[in-house]
N, C-alpha and C positions, 0 to 999 in steps of 0.2 A: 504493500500500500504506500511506504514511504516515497518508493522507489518512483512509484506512477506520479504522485504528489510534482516530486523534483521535476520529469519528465513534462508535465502538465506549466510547471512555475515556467523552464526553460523557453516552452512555446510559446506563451504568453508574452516573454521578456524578446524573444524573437521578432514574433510579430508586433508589438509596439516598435521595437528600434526599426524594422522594413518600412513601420508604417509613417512613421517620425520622419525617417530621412527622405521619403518619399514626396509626401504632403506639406509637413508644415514649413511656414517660411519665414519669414524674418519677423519681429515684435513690431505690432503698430505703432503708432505715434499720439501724442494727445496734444490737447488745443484749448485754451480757454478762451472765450469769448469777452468782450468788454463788461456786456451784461448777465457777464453769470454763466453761458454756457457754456457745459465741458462736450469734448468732441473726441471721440477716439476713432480712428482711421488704422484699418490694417490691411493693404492690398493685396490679394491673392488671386492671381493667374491662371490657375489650372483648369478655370472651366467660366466661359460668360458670365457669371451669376451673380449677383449681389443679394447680401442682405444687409437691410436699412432695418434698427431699433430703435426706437424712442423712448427712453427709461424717464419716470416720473418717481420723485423718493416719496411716493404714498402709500400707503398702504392701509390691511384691517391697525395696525399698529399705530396709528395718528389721528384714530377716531375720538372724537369726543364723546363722551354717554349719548346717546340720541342719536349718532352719526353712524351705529356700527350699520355697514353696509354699503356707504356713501362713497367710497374708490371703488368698489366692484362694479355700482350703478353706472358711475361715470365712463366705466369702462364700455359697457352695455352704450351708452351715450357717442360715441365717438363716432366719427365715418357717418352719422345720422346727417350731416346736416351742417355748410357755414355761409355765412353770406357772399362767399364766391361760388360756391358749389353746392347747392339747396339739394333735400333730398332724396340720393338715389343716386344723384352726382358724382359722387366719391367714389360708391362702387363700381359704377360703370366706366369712369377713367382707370381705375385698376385692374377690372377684367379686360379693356381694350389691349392694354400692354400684358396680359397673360400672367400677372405676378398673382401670387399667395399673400393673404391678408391676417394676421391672427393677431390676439391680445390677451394677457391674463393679469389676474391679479395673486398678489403675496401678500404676507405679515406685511414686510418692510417696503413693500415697492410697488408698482405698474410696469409691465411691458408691452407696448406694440410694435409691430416689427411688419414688413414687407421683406418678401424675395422675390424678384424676378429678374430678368435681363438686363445684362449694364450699360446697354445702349438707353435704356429708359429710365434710369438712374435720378437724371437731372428731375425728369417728373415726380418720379418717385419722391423724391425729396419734398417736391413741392406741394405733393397732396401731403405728403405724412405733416408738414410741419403746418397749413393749413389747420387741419386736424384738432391739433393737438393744441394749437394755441387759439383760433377762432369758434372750434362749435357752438355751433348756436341752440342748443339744448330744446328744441320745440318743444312746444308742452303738449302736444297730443302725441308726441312718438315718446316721450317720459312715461304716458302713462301706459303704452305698450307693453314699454322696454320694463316699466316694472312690474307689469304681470308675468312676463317671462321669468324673472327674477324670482317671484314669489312661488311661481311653479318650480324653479329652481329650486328653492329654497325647501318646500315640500317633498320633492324628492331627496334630498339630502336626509333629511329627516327619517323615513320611510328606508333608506339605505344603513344598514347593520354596520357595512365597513366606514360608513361616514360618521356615523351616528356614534360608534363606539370613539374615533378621534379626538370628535367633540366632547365627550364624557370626562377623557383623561384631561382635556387641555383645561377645561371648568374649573375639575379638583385640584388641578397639580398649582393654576395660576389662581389667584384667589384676589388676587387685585392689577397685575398685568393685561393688556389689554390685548394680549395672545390670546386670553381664556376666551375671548368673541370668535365665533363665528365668520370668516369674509365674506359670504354671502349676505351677515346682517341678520337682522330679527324681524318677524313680519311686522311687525303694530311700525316700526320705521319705515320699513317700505309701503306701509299701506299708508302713514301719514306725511311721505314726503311731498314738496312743491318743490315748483319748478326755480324758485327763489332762494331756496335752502342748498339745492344743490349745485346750483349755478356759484352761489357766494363760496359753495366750500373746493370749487374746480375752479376758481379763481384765485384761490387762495395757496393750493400749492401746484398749480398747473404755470409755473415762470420760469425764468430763463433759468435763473441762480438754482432751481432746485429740477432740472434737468441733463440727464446726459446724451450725447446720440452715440449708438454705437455703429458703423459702418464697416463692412467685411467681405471685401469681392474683389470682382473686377473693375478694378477704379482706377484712375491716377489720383495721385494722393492732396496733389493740389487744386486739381479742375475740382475731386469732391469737395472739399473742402472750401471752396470757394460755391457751391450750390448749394451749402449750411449755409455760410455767410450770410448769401441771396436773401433766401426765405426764411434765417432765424435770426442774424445779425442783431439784424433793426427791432427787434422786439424790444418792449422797455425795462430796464435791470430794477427790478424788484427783491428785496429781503426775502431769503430763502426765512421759512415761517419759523417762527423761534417756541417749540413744545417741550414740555415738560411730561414727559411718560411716565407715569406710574414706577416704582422700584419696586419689584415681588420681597415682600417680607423673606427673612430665611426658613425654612423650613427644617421644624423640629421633629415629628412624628411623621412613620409610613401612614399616608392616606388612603381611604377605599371610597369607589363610589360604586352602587348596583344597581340598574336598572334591568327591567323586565318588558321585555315587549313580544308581540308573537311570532315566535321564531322559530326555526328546526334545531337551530344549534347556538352556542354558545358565544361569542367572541368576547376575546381577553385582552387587554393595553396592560406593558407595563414600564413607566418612563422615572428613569433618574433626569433630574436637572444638572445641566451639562451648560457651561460658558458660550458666550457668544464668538462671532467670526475672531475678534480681537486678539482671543486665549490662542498659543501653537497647542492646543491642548486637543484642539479639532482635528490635529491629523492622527491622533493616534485612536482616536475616535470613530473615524472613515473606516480605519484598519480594520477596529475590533468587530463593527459592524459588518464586514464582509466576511468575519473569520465567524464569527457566533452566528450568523442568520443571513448570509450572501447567498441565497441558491439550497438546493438539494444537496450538496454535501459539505455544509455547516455544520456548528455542533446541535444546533437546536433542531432543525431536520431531520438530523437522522439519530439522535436523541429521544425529542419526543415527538415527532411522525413514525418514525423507522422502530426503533427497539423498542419505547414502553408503549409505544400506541395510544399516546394520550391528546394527539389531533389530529386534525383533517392537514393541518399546516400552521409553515410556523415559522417566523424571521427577525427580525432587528433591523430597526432605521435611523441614520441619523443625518441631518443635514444642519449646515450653515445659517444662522440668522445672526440679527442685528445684535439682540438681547439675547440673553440665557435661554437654553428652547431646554427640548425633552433628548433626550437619547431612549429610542422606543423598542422593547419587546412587544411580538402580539401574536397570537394563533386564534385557531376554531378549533370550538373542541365540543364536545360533549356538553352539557347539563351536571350532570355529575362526576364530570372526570375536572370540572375546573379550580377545584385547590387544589390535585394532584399538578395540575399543568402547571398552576403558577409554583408551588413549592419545585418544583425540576426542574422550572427555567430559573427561578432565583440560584439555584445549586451550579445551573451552568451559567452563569453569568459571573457568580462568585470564585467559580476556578481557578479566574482570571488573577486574582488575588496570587494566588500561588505559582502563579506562571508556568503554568499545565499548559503551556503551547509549546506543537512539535513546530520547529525552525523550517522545514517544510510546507507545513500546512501555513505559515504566517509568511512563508515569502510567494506563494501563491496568492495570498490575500491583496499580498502589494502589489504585485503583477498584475492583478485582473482590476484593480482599481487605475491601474497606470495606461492599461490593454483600453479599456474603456474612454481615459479623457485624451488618447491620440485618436482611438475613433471617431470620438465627435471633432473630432479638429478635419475629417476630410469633408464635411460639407460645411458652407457660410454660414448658414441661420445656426448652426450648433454654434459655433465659435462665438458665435455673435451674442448668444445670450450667454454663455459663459464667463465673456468679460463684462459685459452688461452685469451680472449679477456681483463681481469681484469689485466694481465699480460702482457699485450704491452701496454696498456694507461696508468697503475695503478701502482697497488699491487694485486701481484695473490693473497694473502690472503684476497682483498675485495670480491673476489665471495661469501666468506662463512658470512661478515658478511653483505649479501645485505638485505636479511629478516627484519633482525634487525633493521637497517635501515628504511628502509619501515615502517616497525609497527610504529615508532617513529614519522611519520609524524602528524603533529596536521590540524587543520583549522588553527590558525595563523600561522603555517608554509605555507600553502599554500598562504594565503591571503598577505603574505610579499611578495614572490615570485611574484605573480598574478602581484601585484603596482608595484617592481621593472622591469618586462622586459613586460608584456602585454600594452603597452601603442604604441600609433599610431604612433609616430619618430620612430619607432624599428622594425616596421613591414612595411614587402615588399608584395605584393598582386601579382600572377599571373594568367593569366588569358587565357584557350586556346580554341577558341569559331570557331563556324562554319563559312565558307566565309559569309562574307554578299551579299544579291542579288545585282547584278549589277542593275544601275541604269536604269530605264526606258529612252531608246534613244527616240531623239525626230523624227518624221518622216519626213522624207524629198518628196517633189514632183518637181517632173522634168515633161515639157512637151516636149516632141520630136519634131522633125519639123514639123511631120505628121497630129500634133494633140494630136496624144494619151499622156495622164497623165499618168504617173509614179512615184509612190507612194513606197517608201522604208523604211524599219525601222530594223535597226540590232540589233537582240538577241543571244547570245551565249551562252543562259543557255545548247543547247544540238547541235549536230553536223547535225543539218538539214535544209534543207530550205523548206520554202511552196510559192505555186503559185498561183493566184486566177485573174482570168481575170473577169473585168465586164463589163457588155454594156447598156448603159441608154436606153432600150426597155422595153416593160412588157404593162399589162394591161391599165397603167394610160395615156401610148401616142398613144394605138390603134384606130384606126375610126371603126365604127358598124364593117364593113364588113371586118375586118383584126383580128377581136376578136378572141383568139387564138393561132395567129400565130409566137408568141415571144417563149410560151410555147415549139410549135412545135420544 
């Protein structure tokens, strides 16, 4: 097994260095604009294509009480609509040039991003920065865009694998503004105006609290000069000045349980873990691809494979602004779910001891390393990678995350493991099927008449049954009435 491990780590590190020296090319450039705007350019040749992003530093994480929802909405808002190009407009100059249009939101940020051809580049530019600095927020496509929303928002709900996220994020954050939702809560979106959200897409939708990120086929100055164009002249506004919530420390392991109707069980379980800021992050990537990367992780073939205590089962961690979660979670059974959390806490705490074969952890680094040369051979991957290194960061850490990685030891991991894997720091969520109602007890009534009546109410399903009996039958017949009960 070790031997296949090395063998497996080898190809991996192979194929990242063919892929490496193939694909990627030289580190883009950055640009500040008079009024605030940062600009990163990174020309890449190998294929016509560009992608153009627009990074906004909004996110669920700059909501005020009453606001949760309010950057996801906006998002939903964009491409509707501006006073050079009314509605419809926008799409249709995008599909003429063939390019791909998408946009999401985070905790910490917005992104929208085009790809297409870098002969249409200049365009490109010019609807995206329209966009994003002019929408004109119609109030009849507002209130479209927020029923969408709210039907979003209900499927989310109704969703076990989303619904359990939100459970842990509630418990674990108790005053951070992580614990919301980015979708929002309905009673805000059912009582937003068009006035509420226009003031709060004005407020951090400006130069100073923007970045573009660009990643193609470009010349580095012609792009650069088609920012200029269409974002230059915009007016330098105060990147908005917030005070975010601090999460209190956390003294006791928390549980939260909820019950809804379901076939199985799903389980979260997150230690709090530092934000982008800590080097604490990369040996964090690691553990998470070594304890829950895949089908041959320890929690996989742990408790999938040998004790059979779920359907599935892995480890996440990712990068944000603030302190986030480092997450276990599977599906399991009903009754197999103390078994499941008590196993995964055992193999999360091995870590402690530094029960890692040298093997198994340098394939962990490999497939993490395999993975972010991968996304470097198409644009829009790149594109949102520095994009992302670039609102929490320093857009120059995308290039040196590899490096990083490789650098990671066992006692790196094994400090990390002892500092935040210990049981005050982790919150357990829990989101399991109704339990059966209890067995009522039966009740008997006799009527004036006589007859006994016997009741007992069940509500497992919307039926009733009736069963009438009479104390006759064979045992109180005489000879000659044998029979006649039957009859």
């Amino acid at each position: 097994m070790k031997a296949i491990a090395q063998l497996v780590a080898v190809f991996l590190l192979l194929t990242a260095l063919a892929a490496s020296a193939a694909g990627v090319e030289a580190t883009g450039q950055m640009f500040t604009f008079d009024n605030g705007l940062k600009v990163f350019i990174k020309p890449v040749h190998s294929s016509p294509v560009v992608a153009l992003n627009i990074w906004i530093k909004v996110g669920s994480a700059n909501e005020e009480p009453g606001e949760e929802g309010y950057s996801h909405l906006i998002e939903h808002m964009m491409f509707k609509g501006t006073p050079t190009y009314p509605y419809g407009a926008l799409d249709n100059e995008i599909k003429k040039m063939g390019a791909q249009q998408n946009a999401f939101t985070a905790n910490d940020y917005t992104s929208y991003y085009l790809v297409g051809a870098s002969q249409y580049f200049d365009k490109m530019m010019q609807l995206q920065a329209d966009a994003v600095l002019n929408s004109s927020f119609d109030e009849a496509e507002l209130k479209k865009e927020s029923q969408v929303v709210i039907e979003e928002l209900r499927m989310s709900l109704d969703n076990p694998s989303n619904r359990i996220v939100q459970l842990i994020m509630e418990e674990a954050f108790q005053l951070h503004p992580y614990r919301h939702p980015i979708v929002g809560y309905l009673k805000n979106l059912e009582e937003i105006t068009r006035d509420k959200l226009y003031a709060y897409y004005k407020k951090f939708y400006v130069p100073s609290n923007m970045w573009v990120v660009i990643v193609g086929d470009v010349q580095l100055d012609q792009a650069l000069e088609s920012v200029r164009k269409y974002m230059g002249a915009a007016p330098r506004v105060p990147v908005p000045v917030q005070k975010i919530p601090e999460e209190p420390a956390q003294e006791n392991m928390r549980t939260r349980i909820e019950y809804a109707d379901l076939q199985h069980a799903y389980v979260r379980m997150g230690w709090k873990v530092p934000g982008i800021q800590s080097n604490d992050r990369f040996p964090l990537y690691v553990i998470a691809r070594l304890i829950g990367g895949g089908m041959s992780s320890w929690l996989w073939r742990e408790l999938v494979e040998n004790q059979q205590l779920a359907v599935s089962a892995g480890a996440g961690y990712y990068s944000s602004q603030y302190p986030m979660l480092f997450q276990v979670g599977g599906v399991t059974s009903q009754s197999k779910v103390r078994p499941f959390i008590e196993a995964a806490r055992r193999i999360v705490y091995r870590l402690h001891k530094g029960e890692i074969d040298e093997a198994e952890l340098e394939k962990a680094r490999q497939q993490i390393i395999a993975e972010d040369v991968y996304d470097r051979e198409k644009a829009e991957d790149q594109a949102t990678n520095y994009g992302h290194f670039a609102m929490l960061a320093d857009v120059e850490d995308a290039d040196r995350f590899v490096e990083n990685i490789r650098q990671v030891t066992k006692d790196d991991i094994v400090a990390v493991a002892k500092k935040y894997f210990i049981d005050s720091n982790l919150t357990v969520a829990r989101l399991e099927p109704e339990p059966p109602a209890p067995d009522a007890v039966p009740e008997m009534i006799t009527l004036d008449n006589g007859i006994r009546l016997i009741l007992k109410q069940n509500n497992t399903a919307p039926l009733v049954s009736v069963s009438v009996k009479v104390a006759a039958g064979g045992l109180v017949e005489e000879n000659r009435e044998a029979g006649l009960a039957n009859m």
